[in-house]
C-alpha positions as CSV (number, residue, x, y, z in Angstrom):
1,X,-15.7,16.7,42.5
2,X,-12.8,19.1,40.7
3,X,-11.9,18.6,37.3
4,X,-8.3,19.0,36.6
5,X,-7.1,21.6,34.3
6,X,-4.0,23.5,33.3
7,X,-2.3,25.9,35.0
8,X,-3.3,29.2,33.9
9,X,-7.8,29.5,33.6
10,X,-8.3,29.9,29.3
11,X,-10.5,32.9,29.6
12,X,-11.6,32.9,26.1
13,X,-12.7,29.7,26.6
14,X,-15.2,30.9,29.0
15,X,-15.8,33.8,27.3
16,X,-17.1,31.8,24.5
17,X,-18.9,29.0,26.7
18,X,-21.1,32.0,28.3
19,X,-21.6,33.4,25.3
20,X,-22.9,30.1,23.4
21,X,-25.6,30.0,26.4
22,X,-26.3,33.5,26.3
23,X,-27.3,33.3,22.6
24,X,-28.9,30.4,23.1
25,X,-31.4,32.3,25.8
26,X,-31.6,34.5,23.3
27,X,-33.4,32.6,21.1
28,X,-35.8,32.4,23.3
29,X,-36.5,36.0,24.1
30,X,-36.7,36.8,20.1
31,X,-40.1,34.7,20.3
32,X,-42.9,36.8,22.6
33,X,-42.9,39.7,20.6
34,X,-43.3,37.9,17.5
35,X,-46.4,35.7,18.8
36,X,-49.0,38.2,17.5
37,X,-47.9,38.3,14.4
38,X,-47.3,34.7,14.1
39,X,-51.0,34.0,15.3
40,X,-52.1,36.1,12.8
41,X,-50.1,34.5,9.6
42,X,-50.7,30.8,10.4
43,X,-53.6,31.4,12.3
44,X,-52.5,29.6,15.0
45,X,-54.8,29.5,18.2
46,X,-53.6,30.3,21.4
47,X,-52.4,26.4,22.3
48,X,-50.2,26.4,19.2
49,X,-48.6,29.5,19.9
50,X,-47.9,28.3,23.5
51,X,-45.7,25.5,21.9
52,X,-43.6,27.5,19.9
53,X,-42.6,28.7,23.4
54,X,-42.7,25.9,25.6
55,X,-41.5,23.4,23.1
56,X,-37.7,24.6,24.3
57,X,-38.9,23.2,27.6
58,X,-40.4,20.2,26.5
59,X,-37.1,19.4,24.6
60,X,-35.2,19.5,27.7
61,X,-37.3,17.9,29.8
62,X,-37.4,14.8,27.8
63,X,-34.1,14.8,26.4
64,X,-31.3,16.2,29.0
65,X,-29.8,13.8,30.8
66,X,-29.4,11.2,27.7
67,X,-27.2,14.5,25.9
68,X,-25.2,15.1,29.0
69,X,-24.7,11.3,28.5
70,X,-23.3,11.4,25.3
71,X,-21.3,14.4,25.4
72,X,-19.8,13.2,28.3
73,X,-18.6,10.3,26.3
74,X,-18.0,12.3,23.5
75,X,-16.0,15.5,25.3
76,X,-18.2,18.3,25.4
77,X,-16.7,21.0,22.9
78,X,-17.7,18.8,19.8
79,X,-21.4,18.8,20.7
80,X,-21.1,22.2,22.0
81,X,-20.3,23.3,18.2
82,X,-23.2,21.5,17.2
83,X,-25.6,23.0,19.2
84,X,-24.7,26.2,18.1
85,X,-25.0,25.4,14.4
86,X,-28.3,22.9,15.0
87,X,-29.9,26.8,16.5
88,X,-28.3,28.3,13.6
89,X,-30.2,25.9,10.9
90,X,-33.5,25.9,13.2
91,X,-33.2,29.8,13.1
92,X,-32.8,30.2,9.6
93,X,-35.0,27.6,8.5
94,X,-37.9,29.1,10.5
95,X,-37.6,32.1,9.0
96,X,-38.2,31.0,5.1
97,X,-41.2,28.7,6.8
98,X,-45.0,28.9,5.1
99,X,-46.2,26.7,7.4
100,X,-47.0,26.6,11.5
101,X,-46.0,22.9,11.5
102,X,-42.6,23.6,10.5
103,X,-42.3,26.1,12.1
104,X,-42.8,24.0,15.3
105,X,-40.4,21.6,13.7
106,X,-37.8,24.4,13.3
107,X,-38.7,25.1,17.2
108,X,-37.6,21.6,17.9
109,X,-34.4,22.0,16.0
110,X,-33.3,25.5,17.9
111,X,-34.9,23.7,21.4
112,X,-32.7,20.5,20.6
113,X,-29.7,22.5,19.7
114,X,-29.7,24.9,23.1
115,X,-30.4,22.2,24.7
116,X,-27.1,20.7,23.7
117,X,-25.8,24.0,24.4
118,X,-26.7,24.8,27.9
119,X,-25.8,21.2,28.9
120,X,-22.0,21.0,27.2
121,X,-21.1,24.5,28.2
122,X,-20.8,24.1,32.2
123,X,-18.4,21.3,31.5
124,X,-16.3,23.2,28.6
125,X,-16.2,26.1,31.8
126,X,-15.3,24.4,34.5
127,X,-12.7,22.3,32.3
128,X,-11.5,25.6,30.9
129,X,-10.5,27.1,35.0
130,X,-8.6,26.2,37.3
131,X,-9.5,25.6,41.0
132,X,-9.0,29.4,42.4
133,X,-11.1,30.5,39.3
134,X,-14.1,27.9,38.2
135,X,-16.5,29.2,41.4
136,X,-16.5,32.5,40.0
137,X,-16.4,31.4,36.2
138,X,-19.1,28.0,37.2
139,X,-21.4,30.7,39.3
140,X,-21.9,33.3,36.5
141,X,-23.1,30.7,34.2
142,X,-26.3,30.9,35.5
143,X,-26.5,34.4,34.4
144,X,-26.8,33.2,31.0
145,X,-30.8,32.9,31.1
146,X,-31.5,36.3,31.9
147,X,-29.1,38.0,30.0
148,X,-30.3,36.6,26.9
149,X,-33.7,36.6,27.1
150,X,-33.7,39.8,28.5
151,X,-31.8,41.4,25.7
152,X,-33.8,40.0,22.9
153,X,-36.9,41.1,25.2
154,X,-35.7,44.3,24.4
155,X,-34.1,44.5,20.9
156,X,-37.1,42.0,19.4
157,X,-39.6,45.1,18.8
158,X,-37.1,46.9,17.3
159,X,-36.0,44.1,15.3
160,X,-39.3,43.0,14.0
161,X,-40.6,47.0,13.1
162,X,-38.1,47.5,10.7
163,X,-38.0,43.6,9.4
164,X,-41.4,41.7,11.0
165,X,-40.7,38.5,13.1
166,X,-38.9,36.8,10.4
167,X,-35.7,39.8,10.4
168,X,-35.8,38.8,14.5
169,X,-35.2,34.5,13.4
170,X,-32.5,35.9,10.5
171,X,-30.3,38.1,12.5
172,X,-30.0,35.1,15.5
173,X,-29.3,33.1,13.1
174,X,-26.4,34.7,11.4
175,X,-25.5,35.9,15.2
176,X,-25.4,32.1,16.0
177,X,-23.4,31.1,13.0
178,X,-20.7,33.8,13.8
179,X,-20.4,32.2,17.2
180,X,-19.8,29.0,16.4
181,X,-16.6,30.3,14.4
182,X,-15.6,32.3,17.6
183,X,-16.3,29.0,20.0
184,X,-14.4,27.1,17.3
185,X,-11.5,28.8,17.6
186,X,-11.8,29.7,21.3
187,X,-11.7,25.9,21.9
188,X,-9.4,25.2,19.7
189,X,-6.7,22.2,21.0
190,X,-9.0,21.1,23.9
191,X,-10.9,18.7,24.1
192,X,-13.7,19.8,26.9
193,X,-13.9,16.2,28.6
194,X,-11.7,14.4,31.2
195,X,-9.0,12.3,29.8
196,X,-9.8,9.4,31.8
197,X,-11.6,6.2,29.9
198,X,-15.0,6.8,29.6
199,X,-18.0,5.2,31.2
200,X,-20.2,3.0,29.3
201,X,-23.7,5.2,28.9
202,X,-25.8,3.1,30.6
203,X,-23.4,2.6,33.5
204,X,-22.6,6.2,33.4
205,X,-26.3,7.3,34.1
206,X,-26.5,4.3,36.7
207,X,-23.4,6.4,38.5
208,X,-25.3,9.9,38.5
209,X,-29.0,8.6,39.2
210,X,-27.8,6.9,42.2
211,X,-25.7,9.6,43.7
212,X,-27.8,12.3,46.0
213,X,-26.2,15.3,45.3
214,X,-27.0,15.4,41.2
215,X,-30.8,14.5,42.7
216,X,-30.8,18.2,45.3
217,X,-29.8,19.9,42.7
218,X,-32.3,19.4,40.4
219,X,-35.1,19.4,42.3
220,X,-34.2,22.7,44.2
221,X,-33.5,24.4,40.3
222,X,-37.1,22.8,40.1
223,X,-38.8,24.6,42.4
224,X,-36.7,28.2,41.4
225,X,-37.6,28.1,37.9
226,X,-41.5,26.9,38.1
227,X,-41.7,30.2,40.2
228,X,-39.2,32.7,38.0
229,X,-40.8,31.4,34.7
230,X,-44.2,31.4,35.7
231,X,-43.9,34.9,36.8
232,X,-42.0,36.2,33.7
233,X,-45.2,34.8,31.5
234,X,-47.8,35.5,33.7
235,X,-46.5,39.1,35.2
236,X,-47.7,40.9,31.6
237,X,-51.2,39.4,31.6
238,X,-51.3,40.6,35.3
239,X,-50.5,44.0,35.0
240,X,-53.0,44.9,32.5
241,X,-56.0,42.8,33.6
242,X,-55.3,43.2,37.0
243,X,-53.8,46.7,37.2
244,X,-55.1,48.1,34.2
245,X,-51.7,49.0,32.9
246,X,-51.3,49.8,29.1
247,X,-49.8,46.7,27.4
248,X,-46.7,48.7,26.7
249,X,-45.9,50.0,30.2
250,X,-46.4,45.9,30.9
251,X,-43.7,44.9,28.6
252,X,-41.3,47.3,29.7
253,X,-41.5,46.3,33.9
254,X,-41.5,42.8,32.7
255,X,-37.9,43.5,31.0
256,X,-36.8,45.0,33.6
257,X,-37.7,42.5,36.2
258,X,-36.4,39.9,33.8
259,X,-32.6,41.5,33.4
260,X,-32.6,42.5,36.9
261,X,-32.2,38.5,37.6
262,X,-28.3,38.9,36.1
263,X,-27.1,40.9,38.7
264,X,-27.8,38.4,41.0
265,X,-26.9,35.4,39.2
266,X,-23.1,37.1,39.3
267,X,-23.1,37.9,42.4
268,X,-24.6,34.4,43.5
269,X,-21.2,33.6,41.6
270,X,-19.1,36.1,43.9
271,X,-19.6,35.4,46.5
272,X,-19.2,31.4,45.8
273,X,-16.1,32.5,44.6
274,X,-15.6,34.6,48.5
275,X,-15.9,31.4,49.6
276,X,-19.5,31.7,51.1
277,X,-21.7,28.3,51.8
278,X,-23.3,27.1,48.6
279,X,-26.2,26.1,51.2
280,X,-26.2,29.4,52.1
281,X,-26.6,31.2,49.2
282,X,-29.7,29.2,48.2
283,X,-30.8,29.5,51.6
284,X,-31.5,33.3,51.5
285,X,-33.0,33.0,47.6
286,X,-35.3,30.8,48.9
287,X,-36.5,33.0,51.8
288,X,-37.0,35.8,49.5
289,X,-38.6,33.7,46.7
290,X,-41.5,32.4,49.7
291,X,-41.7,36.1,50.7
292,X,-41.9,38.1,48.1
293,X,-43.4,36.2,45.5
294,X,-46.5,36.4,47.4
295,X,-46.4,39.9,47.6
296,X,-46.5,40.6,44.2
297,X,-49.7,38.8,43.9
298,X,-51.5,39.2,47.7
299,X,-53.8,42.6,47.6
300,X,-51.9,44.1,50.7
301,X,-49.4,46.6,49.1
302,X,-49.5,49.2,47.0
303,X,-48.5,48.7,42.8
304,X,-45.2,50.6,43.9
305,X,-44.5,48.5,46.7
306,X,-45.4,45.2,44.5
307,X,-43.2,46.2,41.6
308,X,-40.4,46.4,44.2
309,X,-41.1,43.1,45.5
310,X,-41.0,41.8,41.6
311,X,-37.7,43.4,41.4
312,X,-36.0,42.0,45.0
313,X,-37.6,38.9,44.2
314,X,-35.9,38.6,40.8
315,X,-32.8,39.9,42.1
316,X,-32.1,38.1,45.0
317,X,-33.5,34.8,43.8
318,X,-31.3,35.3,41.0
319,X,-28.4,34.1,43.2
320,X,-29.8,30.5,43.5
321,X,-28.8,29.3,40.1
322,X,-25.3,30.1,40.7
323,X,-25.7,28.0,43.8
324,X,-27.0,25.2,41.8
325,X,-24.8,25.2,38.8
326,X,-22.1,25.8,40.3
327,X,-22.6,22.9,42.1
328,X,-22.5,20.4,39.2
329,X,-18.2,20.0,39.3
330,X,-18.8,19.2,42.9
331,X,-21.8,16.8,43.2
332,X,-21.2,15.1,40.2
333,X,-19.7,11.2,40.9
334,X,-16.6,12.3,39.4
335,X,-15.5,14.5,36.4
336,X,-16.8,11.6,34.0
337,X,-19.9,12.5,35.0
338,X,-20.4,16.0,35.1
339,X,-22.5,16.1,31.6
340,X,-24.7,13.9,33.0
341,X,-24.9,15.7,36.3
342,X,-25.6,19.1,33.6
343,X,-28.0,16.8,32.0
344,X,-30.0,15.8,35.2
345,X,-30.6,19.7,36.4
346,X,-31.3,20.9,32.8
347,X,-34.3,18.2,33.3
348,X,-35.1,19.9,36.6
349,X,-35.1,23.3,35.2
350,X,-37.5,22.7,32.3
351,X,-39.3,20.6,34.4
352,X,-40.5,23.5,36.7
353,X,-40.3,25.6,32.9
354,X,-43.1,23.4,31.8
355,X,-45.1,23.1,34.8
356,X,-44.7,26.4,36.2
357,X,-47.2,28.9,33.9
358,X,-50.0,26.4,33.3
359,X,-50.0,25.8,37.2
360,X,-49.9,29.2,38.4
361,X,-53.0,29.3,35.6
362,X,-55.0,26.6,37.0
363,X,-54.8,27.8,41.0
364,X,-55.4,31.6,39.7
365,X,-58.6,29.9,37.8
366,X,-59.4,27.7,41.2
367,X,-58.8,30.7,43.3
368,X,-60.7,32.9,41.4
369,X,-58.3,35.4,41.6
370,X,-54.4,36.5,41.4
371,X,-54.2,35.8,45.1
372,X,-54.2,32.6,44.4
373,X,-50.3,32.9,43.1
374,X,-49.6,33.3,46.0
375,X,-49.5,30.1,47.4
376,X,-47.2,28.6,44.8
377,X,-44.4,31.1,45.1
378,X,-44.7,30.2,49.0
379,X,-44.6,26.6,48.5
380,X,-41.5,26.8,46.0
381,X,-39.4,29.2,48.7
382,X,-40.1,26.4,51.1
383,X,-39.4,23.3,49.3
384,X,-36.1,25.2,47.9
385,X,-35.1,26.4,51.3
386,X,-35.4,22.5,52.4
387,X,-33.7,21.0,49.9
388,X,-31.2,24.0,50.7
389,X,-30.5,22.2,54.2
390,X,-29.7,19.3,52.2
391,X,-27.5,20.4,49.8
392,X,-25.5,21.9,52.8
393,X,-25.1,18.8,54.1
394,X,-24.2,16.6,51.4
395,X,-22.1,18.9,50.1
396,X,-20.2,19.0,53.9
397,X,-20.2,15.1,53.7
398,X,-18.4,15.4,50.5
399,X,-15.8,17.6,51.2
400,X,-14.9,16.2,55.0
């Protein structure tokens, strides 16, 4: 369903949508580097340190759809701005913190405020172009993930030898209040929500659960990021137990497996923009995802061979989220509900987030071995690649 906008696409205002998100990701790539030294100052055992991660994930699990819900009432640039400055406060609050409980309840403040982020942005995006640009400007927003995370991946041991973890929550904090300034005056005179009356909330989500297309997406983004995120956690541990890598060498292909993803997010988004199937694109990211996910963890290649299959795999999956966000405009009921419709896959993501590296845990501990990896990665490319065929066809029954 296309949203109308002016004439002319407000490239600034995309500029600073994608670069809300980006940040956003961001903080949380600025946190697995400073989990050692966390442990060791709170003494936090290994359970508590997995929720500073995964809290971001259990935030949106919980809580998406009801904020697509509001900001679609709302209009989607105020929330936006909040966001940003709710990851601002969580930032720079965690960083003064004495305590591991408040530092978790920071966590939920800089969760709670991405969350907000990643859900309003689409909307201010595909708002913000017209119809010739928003595949191009709605497919790149996937790239958001990676690019964040992958940069703070790499600037986070810099960051923290010079000023320990706390420099790493300090300077994404002032990096986050500097934003919100830049989105403020990037969105300045829009609004960032249809101008048509408003749903009621409650009839709003009634609209979006019962419509299919919101329901495809978020289960196929289900399936893609179980399998990316549980390979971005578990590839490190892998490498050196497994391979008997050093712990450094680990880090460094796990970047680079990780920022290989944003080439193909954008060009998931170019060639939506060429005009190629959405159904498609997912299509082949799913194929790769059930065969070379199980490559990197079956004992039949050689560690050259498997690093390459991290790298295609990261790569070409990559295009899938540019398939499935940019899909939100279209699937949603109508351009009321594309918060909600945000708010629904942002579920799905964290959903397969939160499952994804204590599954691939459990059937590695069952297994008794890495093999056993395997199996997940080939069950996710499958159930994407199916609900692929489906997306196809709703999205042909839409548009015919």
């Amino acid at each position: 369903m296309n949203q109308q906008t002016s004439e002319a696409t407000r490239w600034f205002a995309v500029i600073a949508a994608f670069g809300a998100g980006i940040i956003g990701a961001a903080h949380i790539g600025k946190v697995p580097a400073a989990l050692p030294a966390m442990r060791v100052e709170f003494a936090m055992d290994m359970v508590r340190a997995g929720w500073v991660v995964s809290i971001f994930s259990a935030t949106g699990m919980i809580f998406g759809m009801a904020v697509g819900l509001v900001s679609d009432r709302l209009g989607h640039i105020r929330p936006a701005l909040l966001g940003m400055a709710l990851m601002a406060l969580g930032a720079l609050a965690g960083a003064y913190t004495e305590s591991a409980f408040v530092l978790l309840l920071t966590r939920f403040i800089e969760g709670f405020g991405f969350l907000i982020t990643v859900i309003t942005a689409p909307s201010i995006i595909a708002s913000a172009t017209t119809p010739k640009d928003r595949p191009l400007a709605t497919g790149m927003w996937g790239a958001f993930m990676p690019t964040g995370v992958g940069l703070m991946l790499f600037l986070s041991p810099y960051i923290q030898g010079a000023y320990g973890w706390r420099g790493s929550w300090l300077v994404m904090a002032g990096i986050s209040a500097l934003w919100l300034l830049v989105m403020a005056v990037a969105m300045r005179g829009g609004n960032g929500a249809n101008k048509a009356p408003p749903e009621d909330l409650l009839r709003n989500m009634a609209i979006t659960l019962k419509t299919r297309g919101p329901w495809l997406l978020a289960i196929c983004f289900s399936f893609y990021t179980l399998a990316w995120i549980a390979l971005m956690v578990w590839l490190p541990t892998f490498l050196v137990e497994q391979r008997g890598l050093p712990v450094a060498t680990a880090a460094l292909m796990t970047v680079l497996v990780v920022v290989i993803n944003l080439p193909g997010n954008l060009l998931g988004g170019w060639l939506l923009h060429k005009g190629v199937e959405r159904a498609r694109i997912i299509g082949v990211s799913a194929i790769v995802l059930c065969i070379a996910g199980p490559a990197i963890f079956l004992d039949v290649l050689p560690d050259g061979a498997r690093f390459m299959a991290c790298l295609v795999y990261s790569g070409l999956v990559g295009m899938l989220p540019a398939g499935v966000l940019g899909g939100a405009p279209v699937f949603a009921p109508s351009p009321r509900q594309i918060g909600t419709t945000n708010g629904l896959l942002v579920q799905g993501s964290h959903l397969g987030q939160f499952i994804g590296p204590p599954l691939i845990a459990a059937v590695v501990f069952m297994a008794g071995g890495w093999q056993g990896g395997a199996w997940v990665f080939a069950i996710c490319g499958a159930g994407a690649f199916l609900f692929s065929i489906l997306i196809g066809r709703e999205e042909k029954r839409l548009t015919h």
